[in-house]
C-alpha positions in Angstrom: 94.5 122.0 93.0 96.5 122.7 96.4 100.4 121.5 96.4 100.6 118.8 98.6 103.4 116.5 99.4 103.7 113.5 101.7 105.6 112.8 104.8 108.4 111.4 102.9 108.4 113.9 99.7 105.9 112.2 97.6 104.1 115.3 95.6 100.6 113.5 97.1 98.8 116.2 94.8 99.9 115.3 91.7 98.9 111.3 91.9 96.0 109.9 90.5 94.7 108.5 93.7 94.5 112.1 95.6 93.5 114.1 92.2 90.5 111.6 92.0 88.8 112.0 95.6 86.5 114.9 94.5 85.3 114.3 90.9 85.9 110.2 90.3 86.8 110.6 86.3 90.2 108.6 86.7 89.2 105.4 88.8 88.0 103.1 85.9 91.2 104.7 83.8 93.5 104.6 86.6 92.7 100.6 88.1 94.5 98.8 85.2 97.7 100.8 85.2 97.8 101.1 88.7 97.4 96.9 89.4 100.5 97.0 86.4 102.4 99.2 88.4 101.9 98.3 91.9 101.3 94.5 90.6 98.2 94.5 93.0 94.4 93.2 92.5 93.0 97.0 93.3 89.5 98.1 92.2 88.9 101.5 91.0 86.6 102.2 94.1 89.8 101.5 96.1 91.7 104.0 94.0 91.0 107.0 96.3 93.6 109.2 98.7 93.0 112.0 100.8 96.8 112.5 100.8 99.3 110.8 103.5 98.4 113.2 106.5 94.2 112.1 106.6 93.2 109.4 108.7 94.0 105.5 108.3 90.5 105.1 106.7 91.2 107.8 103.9 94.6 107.1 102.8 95.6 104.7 100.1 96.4 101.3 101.9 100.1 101.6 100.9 100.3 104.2 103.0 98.6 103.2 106.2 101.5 101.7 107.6 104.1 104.3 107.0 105.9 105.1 110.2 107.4 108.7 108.9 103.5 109.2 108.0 102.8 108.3 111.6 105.5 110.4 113.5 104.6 113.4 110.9 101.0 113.3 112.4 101.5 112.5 115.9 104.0 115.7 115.9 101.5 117.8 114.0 104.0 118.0 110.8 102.9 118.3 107.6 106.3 116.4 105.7 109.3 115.3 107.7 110.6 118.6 106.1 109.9 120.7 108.7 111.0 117.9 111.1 114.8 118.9 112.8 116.0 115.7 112.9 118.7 115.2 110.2 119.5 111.2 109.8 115.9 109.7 110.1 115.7 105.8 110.2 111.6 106.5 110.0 112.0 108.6 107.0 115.0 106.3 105.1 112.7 103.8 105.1 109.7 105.5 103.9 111.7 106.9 100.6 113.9 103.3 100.1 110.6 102.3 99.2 110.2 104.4 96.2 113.8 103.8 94.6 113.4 101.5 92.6 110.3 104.0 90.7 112.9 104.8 87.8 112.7 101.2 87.2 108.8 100.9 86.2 109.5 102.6 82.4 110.7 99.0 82.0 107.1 97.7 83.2 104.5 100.3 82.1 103.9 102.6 79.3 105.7 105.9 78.9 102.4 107.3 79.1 101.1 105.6 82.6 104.6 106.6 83.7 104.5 110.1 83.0 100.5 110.0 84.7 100.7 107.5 87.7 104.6 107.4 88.6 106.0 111.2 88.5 104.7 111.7 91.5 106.6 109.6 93.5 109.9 110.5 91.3 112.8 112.9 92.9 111.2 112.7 96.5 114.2 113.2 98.3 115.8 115.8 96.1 111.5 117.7 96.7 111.8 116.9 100.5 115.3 118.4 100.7 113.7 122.2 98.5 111.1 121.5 101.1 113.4 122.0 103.8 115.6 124.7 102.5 112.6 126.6 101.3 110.9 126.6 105.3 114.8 128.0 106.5 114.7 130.6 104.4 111.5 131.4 105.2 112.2 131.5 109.1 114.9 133.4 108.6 113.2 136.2 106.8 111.0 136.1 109.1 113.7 136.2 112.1 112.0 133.5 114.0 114.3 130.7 115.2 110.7 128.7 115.7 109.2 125.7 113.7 106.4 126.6 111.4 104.2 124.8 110.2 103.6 126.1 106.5 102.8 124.2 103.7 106.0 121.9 102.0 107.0 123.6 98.7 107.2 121.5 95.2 
């Protein structure tokens, strides 16, 4: 499966919702943890992502809403990583959202921890490699210009 990470440094790729778009195995599995973890009615057929840069219609409805997610797409960026602006109100709020993840080993198993939460674990400190890795890319390259490859894990 491809590496892909969210707007705000969630590793999109490695939740349950975008792994089970293609093949549907998890959905059944995956509803009861997820409405423990998220402490939402969801059903499995609702239980699908095409990660946070597909359209409104695609993407998990926690998502829809994000604004970094928004100004990612609207500037054609695939994470807020390759984004030059350093002290982001858009993006704060997007990762506040996810502190208090550590927290859910007190509500879920260690199991549906390790499966559904990871993911959305260390997403600043992944955004951050994220950025550093596209730098050191640039530089090798000697281009002082943007690109737009894909966000690193």
């Amino acid at each position: 499966m491809i590496s892909m990470m969210s707007a705000c440094g969630v590793l999109c790729s490695g939740c349950t919702a975008f792994a089970d778009r293609k093949d549907h195995v998890d959905r059944q599995a995956t509803a009861p943890s997820r409405r423990r973890i998220d402490r939402a009615n969801e059903e499995a057929q609702d239980l699908s992502c095409g990660g946070c840069l597909a359209p409104d219609d695609q993407v998990f409805h926690t998502c829809r809403g994000c604004e970094a997610r928004k100004c990612c797409r609207d500037k054609g960026l695939r994470s807020c990583a390759e984004c030059f602006v350093k002290a982001c109100v858009l993006l704060e709020k997007a990762q506040a959202r996810w502190d208090r993840v550590p927290e859910l080993i007190q509500v879920v198993s260690r199991a549906d921890f390790a499966k559904y939460v990871k993911p959305y674990r260390n997403l600043r400190e992944r955004l951050e490699r994220a950025r550093r890795a596209g730098r050191k890319r640039r530089r090798a390259r000697g281009s002082s210009r943007w690109s737009l490859s894909p966000a690193a894990e």
